[in-house]
N, C-alpha and C positions, 0 to 999 in steps of 0.2 A: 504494500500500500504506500504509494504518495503524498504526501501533504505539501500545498506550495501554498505563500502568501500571496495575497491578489493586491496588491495596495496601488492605489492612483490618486492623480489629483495635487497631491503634498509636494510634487514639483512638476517640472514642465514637461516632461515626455511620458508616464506612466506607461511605460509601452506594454506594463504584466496588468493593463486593466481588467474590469470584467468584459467590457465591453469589445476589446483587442481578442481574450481569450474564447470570448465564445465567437466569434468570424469562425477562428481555427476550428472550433470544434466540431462545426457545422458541415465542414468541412470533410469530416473525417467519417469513412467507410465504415468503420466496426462499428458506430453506434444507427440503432433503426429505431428507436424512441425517445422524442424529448419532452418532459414536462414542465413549464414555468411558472410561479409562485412567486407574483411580485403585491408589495404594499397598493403600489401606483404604477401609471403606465401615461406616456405621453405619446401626441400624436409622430413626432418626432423618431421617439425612440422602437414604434412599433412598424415603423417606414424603414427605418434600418435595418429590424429582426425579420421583415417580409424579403429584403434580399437575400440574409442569412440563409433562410426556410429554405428560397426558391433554388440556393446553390447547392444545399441539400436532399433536394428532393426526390434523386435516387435511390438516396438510402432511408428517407426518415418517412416510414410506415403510419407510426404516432404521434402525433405533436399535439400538446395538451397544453392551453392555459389559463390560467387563474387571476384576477387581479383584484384589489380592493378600491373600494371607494370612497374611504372616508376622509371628510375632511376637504373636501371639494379635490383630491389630487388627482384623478383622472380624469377627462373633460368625455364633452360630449363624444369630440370629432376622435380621440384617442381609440375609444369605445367603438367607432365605428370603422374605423380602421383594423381592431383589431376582427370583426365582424368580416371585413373583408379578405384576411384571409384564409378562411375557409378553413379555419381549423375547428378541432374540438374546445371551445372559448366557453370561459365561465365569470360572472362579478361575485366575489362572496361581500354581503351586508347585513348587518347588524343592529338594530336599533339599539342595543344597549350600548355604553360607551367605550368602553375596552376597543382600541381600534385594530383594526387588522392591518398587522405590520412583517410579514417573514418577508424572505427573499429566497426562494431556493430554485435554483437550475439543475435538472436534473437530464444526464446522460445518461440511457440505458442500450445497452446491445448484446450481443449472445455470447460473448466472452468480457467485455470490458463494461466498466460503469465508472462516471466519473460525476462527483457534487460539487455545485460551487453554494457556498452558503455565505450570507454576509451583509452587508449594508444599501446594494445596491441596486434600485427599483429598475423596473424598465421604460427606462428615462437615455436622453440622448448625455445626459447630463450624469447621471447615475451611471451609465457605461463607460464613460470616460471622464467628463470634466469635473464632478464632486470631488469633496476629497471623503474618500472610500476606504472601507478593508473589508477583504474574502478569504475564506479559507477556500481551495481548492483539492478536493481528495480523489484520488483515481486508486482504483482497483482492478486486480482482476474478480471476475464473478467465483472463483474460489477461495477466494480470500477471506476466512472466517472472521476478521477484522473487522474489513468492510461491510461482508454479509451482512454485521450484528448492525453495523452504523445505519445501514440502509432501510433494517427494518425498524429499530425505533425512530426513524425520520415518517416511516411510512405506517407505523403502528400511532405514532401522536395525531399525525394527521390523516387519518386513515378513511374520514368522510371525504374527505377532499379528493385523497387520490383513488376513491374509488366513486368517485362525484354522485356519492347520495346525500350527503350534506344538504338541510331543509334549507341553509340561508346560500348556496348555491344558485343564480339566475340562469341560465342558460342563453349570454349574448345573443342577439336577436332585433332588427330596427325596430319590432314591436316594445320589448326591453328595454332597450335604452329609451326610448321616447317616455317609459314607463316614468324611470327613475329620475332625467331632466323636468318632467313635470312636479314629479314632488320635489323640485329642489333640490337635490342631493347630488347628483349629477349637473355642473357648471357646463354650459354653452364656452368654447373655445376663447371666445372673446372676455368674457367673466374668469375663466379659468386664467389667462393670460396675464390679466389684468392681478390678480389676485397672487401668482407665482412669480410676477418681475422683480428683482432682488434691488434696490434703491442703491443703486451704484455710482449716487452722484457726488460732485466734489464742490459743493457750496458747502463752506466751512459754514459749524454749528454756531448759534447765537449765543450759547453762553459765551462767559469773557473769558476762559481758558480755553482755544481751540482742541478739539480732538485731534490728533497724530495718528493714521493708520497708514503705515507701510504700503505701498504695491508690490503684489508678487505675483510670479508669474504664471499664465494659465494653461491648462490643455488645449491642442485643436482637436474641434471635434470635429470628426472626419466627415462630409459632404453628404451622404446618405443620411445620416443620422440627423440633417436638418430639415426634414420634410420630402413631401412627393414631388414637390416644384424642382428643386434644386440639384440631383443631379441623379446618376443612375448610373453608379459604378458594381461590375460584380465584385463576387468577395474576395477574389486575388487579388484586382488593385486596389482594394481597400488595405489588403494587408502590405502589400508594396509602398501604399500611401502612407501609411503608420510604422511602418518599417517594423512591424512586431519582431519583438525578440522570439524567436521560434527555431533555436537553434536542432539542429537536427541530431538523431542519433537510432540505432535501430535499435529494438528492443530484445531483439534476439539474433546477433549479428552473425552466428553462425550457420543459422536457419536459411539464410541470404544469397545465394549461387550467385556470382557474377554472369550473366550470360553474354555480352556483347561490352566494349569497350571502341569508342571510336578514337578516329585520329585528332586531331586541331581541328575545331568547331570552325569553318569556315563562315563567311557574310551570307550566303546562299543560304547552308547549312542553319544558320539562326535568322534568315529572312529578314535579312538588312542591307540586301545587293546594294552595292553603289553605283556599280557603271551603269552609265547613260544608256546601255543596250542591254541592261539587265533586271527581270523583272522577280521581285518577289513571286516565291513559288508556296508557301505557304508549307511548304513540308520536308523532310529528310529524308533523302536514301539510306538506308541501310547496309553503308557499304563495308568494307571486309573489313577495317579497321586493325583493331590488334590481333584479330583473331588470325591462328594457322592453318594451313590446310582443310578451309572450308572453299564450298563453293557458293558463294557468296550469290548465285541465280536462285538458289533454291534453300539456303540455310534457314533463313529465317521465317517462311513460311512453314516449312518443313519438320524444324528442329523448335526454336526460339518461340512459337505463336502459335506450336502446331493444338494447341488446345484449343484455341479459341474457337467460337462459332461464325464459321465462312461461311458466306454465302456471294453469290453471284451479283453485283450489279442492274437493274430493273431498265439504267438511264439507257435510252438508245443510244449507240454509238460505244457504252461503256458494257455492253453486256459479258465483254470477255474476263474482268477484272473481278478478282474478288476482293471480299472486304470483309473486316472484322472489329468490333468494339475492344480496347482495351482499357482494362481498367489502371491509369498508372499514375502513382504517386509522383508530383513533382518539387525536386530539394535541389535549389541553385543557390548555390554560393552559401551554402550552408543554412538557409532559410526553408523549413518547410511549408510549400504552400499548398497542398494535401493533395486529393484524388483528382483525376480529371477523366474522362468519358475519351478517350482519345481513337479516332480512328487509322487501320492498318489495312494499306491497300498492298495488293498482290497481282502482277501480273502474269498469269500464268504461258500464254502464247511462248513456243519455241523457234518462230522462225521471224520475230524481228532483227536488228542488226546490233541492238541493246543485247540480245541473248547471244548471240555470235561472239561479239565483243566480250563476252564475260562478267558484263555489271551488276551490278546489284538488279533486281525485278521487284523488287519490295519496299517500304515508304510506312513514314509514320505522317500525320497530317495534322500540325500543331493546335487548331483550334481554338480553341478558348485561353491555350498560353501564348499565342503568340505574342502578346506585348509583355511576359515576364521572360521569353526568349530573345526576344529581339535586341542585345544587348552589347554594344560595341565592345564592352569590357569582357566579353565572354568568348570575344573572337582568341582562336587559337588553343582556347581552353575543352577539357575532354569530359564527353559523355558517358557513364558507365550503367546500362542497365540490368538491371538485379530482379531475382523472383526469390520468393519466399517461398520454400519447397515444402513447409507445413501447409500452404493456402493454397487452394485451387487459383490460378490466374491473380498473384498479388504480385503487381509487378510497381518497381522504384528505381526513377531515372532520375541519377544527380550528375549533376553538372557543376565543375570545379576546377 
């Protein structure tokens, strides 16, 4: 079991926020259920966790959330954003006064589980710019440590996470119009008005002036300020923040090198310069370090031969085949997690490409192409790895 501190806010880069750490997490294949457990919720910050979602959405089956209302801290428009995304969404409320305050993030998937517990709502502000602390605990699902942790998390609360809880709402336009009518729920502009923090610098009227210091603050990353304003996925998000995510395998034995290339060329990271050269958007797969392969046929062959091929639909391309892989990407020591990547195959033996002896095989970057495209990474080598415990877990670092 893991325990890491989540702290942000208390100086200028928090790069271990919660808000930095849950991007990554979102990010990551092993987990297929997430459930959220915030005080509060802004419109802001649930515009940010909808990109998170959307970058997860191969792997995350369940996604479950909860927030509280009290106190005017979530608004209308919050409320209905989180409505919009189509999860399993819940408000818990209470007329008696004891207010409802956790924060729990919870990662569940079929080997790993990992808690962030702590001060931090789901707020753009509470992700990143507050000044915050989280405990962060990852396990594995055998881990009689964590087991025990998990179930008195989900033994305390156990209406909740099994949402029979009577003061459970079940998000809904009809709901929330419920709750902004009684009052309890703030229209955006009331809410606004009500959470601006009085940050001005007209000295006070008594005759001793107050003296408060300037110090310095978070940025808060461009997602995280609304729907208007920008629409970054969750790699340059993490490239934008430069999260600390350094890399390491967890079981580096387990890890086959299977291919190693030479000097990452401008082509090769799709950054041609010359004026008669056009981004091609993808890599050959050529012989690299490797001995005594045949480089036409190795890596459909040998390297990808699991994957599921199939034939091309597009006319003109019916000869090709193609295959999904699933592959971890880690540059420069930075993990920026799984990616859907496709691998094309040309099978034909009587072009002048197969004469020649070249490669027939290609990776086609995707959704990385702008955390590849990287002058700095020109001449530097790709190595990619399979996890010989995992059906198809494949890790391409670049260094």
């Amino acid at each position: 079991m893991k325990i890491t501190f989540l702290g942000q806010g208390f100086e200028s880069e928090s790069k271990k926020s919660v808000g930095n750490t849950i991007i990554k997490l979102f990010k990551e294949n092993k987990f297929s259920s997430f459930t959220g457990i915030s005080a509060f919720a802004s419109e802001a910050g649930v515009v940010g966790l909808s990109e998170c979602i959307a970058s997860g959405a191969e792997f995350y089956k369940t996604l479950n959330l909860i927030v509280g209302i009290d106190q005017e801290g979530t608004s209308k428009k919050a409320l209905k954003e989180i409505n919009d995304l189509g999860i399993n969404s819940y408000i818990f409320y209470q007329k008696e006064s004891p207010i409802f305050h956790p924060k729990i993030y919870l990662f569940e998937g079929e080997s790993d589980t990992t808690i962030i517990v702590g001060s931090s709502n789901l707020t753009a502000r509470g992700f990143f710019g507050n000044v915050e602390s989280s405990l962060m605990v990852e396990f594995k699902n055998d881990n009689a440590e964590g087991i025990k942790l998990l179930k008195e998390i989900k033994d305390y609360y156990s209406t909740l996470f099994d949402f029979t809880d009577p003061n459970l709402f079940k998000i809904s336009p009809e709901v929330i119009n419920q709750f902004v009518s009684e009052g309890i729920v703030p229209t955006k502009k009331v809410w606004k008005k009500k959470h601006k923090k009085n940050t001005s610098n007209k000295k006070p009227k008594e005759e001793n002036d107050l003296e408060i210091p300037k110090r310095p603050t978070v940025k808060i990353p461009s997602n995280f300020k609304g729907r208007y304003k920008s629409n970054k996925t969750v790699s340059k998000l993490i490239t934008e923040l430069e999260i600390d995510n350094k890399f390491e395998f967890e079981n580096e034995e387990n890890n086959q090198v299977l291919w190693q290339s030479g000097g990452l060329t401008e082509r090769d990271l799709n950054i041609p310069k010359g004026a008669n050269t056009n981004p091609t958007g993808s890599m050959l797969f050529k012989k690299g370090t490797l001995k005594g392969i045949d480089q036409r046929h190795h890596f459909r062959d040998a390297v990808f031969q699991t994957l599921d091929w199939k034939f091309d639909t597009t006319a003109g391309k019916t000869h090709l085949e193609r295959a999904i892989a699933q592959i971890r990407f880690v540059i420069k020591g930075i993990d920026y997690g799984i990616f859907p990547i496709t691998i094309t195959h040309n099978p034909r033996t009587d072009t002048a490409s197969y004469r020649q002896k070249n490669s027939m095989t290609q990776l086609s970057w995707g959704e990385t192409k702008n955390l590849i495209a990287q002058d700095e990474l020109i001449g530097k080598t790709a190595t990619l790895y399979k996890d010989v415990t995992v059906a198809d877990a494949f890790t391409l670092i670049i260094e």
